[in-house]
C-alpha positions in Angstrom: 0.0 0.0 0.0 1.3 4.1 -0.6 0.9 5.0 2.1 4.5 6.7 2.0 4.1 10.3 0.8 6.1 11.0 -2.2 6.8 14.7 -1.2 5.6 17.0 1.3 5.8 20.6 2.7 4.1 23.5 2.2 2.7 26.1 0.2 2.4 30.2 0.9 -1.2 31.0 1.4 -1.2 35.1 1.7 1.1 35.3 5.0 0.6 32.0 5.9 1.8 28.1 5.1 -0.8 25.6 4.1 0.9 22.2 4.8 0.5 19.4 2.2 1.5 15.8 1.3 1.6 14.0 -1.9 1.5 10.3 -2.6 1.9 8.8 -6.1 3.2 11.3 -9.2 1.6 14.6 -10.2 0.5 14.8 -13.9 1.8 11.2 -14.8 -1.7 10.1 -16.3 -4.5 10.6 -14.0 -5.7 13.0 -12.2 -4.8 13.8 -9.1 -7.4 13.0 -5.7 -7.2 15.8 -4.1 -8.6 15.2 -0.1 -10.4 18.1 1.6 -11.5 17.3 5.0 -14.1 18.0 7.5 -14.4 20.0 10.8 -14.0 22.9 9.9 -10.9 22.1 12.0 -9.7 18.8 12.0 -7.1 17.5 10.0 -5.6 15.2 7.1 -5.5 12.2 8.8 -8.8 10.5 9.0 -8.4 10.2 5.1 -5.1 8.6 4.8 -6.5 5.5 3.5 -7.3 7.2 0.1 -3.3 6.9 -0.4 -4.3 3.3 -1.8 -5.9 5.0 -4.5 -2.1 6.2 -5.9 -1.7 1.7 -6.2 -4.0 2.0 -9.4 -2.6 5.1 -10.4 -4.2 7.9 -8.9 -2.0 10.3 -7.3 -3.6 12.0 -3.8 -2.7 15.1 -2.3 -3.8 15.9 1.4 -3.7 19.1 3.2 -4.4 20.6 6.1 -6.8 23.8 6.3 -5.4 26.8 7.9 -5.9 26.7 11.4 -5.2 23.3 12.2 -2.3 20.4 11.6 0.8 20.9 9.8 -0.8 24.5 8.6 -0.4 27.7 9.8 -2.4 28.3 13.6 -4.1 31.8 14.0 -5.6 31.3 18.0 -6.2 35.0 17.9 -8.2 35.3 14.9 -11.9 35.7 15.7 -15.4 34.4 13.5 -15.1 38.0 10.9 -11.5 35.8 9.4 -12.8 32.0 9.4 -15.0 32.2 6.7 -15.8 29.3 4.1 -14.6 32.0 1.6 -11.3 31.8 3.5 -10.9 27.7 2.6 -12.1 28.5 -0.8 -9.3 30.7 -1.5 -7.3 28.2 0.4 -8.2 25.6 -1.9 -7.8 27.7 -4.9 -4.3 28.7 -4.1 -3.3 25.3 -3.0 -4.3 23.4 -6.4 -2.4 26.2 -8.7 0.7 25.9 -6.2 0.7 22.4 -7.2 0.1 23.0 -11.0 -3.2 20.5 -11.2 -5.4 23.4 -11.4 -6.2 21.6 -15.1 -6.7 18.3 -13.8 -7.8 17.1 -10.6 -10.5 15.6 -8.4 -11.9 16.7 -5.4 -13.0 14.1 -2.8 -14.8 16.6 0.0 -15.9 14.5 3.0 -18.4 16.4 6.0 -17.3 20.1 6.2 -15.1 19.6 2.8 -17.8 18.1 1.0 -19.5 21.6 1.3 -16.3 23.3 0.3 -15.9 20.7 -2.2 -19.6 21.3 -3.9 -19.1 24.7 -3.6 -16.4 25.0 -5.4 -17.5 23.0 -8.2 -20.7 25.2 -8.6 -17.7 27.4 -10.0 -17.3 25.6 -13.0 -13.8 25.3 -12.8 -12.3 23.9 -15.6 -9.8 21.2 -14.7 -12.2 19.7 -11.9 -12.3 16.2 -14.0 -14.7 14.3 -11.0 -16.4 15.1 -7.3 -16.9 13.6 -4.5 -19.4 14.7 -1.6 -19.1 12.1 1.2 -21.4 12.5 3.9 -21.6 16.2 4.1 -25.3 18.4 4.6 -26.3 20.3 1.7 -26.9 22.9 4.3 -26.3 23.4 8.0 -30.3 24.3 8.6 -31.2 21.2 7.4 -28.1 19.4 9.6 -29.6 20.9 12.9 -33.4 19.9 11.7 -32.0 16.4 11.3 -29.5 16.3 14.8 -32.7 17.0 16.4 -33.9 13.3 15.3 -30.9 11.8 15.7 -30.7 13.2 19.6 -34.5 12.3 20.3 -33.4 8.4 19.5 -30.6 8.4 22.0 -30.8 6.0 25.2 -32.8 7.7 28.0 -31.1 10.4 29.3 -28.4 10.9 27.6 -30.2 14.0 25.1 -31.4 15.2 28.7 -27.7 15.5 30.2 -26.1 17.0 26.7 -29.0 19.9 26.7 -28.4 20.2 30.5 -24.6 20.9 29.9 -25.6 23.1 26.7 -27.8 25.2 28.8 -25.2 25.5 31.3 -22.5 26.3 29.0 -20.7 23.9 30.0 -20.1 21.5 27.3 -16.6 21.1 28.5 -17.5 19.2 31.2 -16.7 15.0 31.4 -20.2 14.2 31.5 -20.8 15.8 28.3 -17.8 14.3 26.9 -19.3 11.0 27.7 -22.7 11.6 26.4 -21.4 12.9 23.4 -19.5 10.1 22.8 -23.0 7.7 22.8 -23.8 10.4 20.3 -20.7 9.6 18.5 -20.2 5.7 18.9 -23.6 5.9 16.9 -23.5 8.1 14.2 -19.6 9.2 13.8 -18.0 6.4 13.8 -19.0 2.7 14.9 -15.8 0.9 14.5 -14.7 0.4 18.0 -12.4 1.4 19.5 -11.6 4.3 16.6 -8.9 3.6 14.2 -6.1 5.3 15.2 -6.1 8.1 12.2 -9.3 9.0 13.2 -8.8 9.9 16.8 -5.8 11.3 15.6 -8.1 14.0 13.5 -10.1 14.2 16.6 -7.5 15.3 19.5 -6.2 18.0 16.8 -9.5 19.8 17.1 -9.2 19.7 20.5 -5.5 20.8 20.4 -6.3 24.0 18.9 -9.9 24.4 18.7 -10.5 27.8 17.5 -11.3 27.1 13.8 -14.3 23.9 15.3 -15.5 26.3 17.9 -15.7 29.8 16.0 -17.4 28.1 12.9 -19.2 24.8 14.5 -19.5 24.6 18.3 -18.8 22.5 20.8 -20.2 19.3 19.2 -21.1 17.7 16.1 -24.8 18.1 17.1 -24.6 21.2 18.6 -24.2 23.8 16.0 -23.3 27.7 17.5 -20.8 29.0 15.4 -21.0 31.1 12.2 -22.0 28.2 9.7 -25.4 27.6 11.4 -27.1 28.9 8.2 -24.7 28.4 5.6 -25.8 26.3 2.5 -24.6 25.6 -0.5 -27.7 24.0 -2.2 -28.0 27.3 -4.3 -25.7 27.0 -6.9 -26.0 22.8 -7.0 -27.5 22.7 -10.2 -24.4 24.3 -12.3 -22.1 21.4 -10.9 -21.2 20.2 -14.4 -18.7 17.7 -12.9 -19.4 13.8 -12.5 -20.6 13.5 -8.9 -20.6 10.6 -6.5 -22.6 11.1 -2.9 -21.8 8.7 -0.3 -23.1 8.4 3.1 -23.6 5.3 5.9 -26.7 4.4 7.0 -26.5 5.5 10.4 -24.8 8.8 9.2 -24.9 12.1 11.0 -25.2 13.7 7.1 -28.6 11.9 6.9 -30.3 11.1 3.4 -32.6 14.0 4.2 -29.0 16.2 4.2 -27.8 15.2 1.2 -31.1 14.9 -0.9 -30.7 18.4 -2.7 -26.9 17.0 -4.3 -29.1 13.9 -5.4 -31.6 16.5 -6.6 -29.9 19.4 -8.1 -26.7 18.3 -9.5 -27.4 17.2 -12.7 -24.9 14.0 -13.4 -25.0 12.1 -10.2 -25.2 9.1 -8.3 -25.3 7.6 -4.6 -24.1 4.7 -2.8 -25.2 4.2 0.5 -22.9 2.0 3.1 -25.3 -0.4 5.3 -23.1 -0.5 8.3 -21.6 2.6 8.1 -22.0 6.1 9.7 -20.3 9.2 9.3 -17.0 7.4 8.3 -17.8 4.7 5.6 -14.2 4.7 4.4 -12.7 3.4 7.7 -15.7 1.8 8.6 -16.1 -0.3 5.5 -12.9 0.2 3.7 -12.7 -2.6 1.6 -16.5 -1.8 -0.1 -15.8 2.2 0.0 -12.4 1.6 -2.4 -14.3 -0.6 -5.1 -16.7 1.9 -5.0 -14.7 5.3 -5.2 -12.2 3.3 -7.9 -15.2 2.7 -9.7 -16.4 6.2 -10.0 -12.6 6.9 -10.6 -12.8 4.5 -13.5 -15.7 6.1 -14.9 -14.5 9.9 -15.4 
């Protein structure tokens, strides 16, 4: 497996460094994978298992979004400077610094599926392929559907989140450990969590001003400044091949990701039977027939 990158580093975004790795080679064929991951916050390293994809010939870059990782950290910057307009340009800037502006793929999963659509609603012209893996089309429609998800919990455990919530104190342990039923549910059911994926998950904690200012304290509890952002305007001039994917007991629930399947006009949807919000580590040998499939087809 490639799972060695072939070069890393980093790339001058304004002032700041966005920090990247590459495995496989650049412009040898196919087009590059590029990964853009959730949060907004977290890190690279939940998706290193796409670097299996650069076996068959598909080179992947990952990168971590300012703010977190191997990237530059801005604690001091407050919700007016993380905007999704911010990671936009990040994106942007990070895909000519590379030179496969003209041909690439964007694989966006949770928060970088909604960077990922929206960028595609752009038209750009080297964007070969898409991927939107288990992402909202909008955060409205993410909070109508958390409140579901929370009223199927075990008794008691909604009660003692919206107790701590009230309180503001979502820092506590006891909302730590009923957010993690929460979590053990519909984030990710392989237990105990692979080792990438925690990984992701302590670096929001290690610096978690970009999660906090934009999301909140929790997955389910949305406060920050993307509690009304969408991006379903805009869906139906994604002229790229699009693939949706999202587990069965996902967070992103079908209702969430219904207006992709609606609006964008070449698409399709695979839905992981024993998967949540994390199909690719919770079903990895499934998710890469599928996602080389897709690959296949562009």
């Amino acid at each position: 497996m490639s799972s060695d990158p072939s070069a890393k580093g980093t790339v001058p975004f304004g002032e700041y460094r966005t920090w990247y790795r590459i495995t496989g080679e650049l412009r040898a064929g196919r087009p590059a994978v590029v990964a853009v991951h959730g949060g907004p916050g977290s890190t690279h390293d939940y998706l290193l298992g796409l670097t299996s994809l650069a076996d068959a010939g598909w080179p992947v870059v990952h990168y971590d979004q300012l703010g977190n990782g191997g990237s530059t950290h801005l604690p001091g910057r407050g919700a007016d400077f993380w905007t999704p307009e911010l990671f936009l340009a990040e994106l942007d800037n990070l895909l000519e610094r590379l030179g496969i502006a003209d041909d690439y793929v964007l694989f966006g999963q949770s928060w970088g599926g909604l960077l990922s659509a929206r960028h595609a609603s752009a038209r750009p012209s080297g964007l070969r392929g898409l991927v939107i893996a288990n992402a909202p089309a909008s955060y409205p429609l993410w909070l109508a559907e958390m409140e579901v998800l929370r009223s199927q919990l075990p008794p008691g455990v909604d009660e003692t989140l919206r107790r701590h919530e009230a309180a503001g104190t979502t820092d506590s342990d006891e909302y730590f450990t009923a957010m993690r039923v929460f979590y053990d549910r519909h984030v990710c059911r392989t237990l105990p969590w692979p080792r990438d994926f925690l990984s992701s998950f302590m670096e929001i904690y290690n610096d978690p001003t970009v999660y906090y200012t934009m999301n909140g304290p929790s997955e389910f509890h949305v406060t920050g400044t993307l509690k009304d952002w969408s991006v379903i305007d805009g869906l139906d001039a994604v002229e790229a091949p699009t693939l949706l994917v999202n587990g069965r007991h996902d967070e992103a629930t079908a209702v969430t990701m219904q207006p992709f399947h609606d609006l964008i006009p070449d698409v399709r949807w695979e839905v992981f039977e024993q998967s949540s919000h994390v199909p690719h580590l919770e079903e990895p040998e499934r998710f890469t027939e599928v996602l080389t499939g897709f690959l296949k087809s562009l």
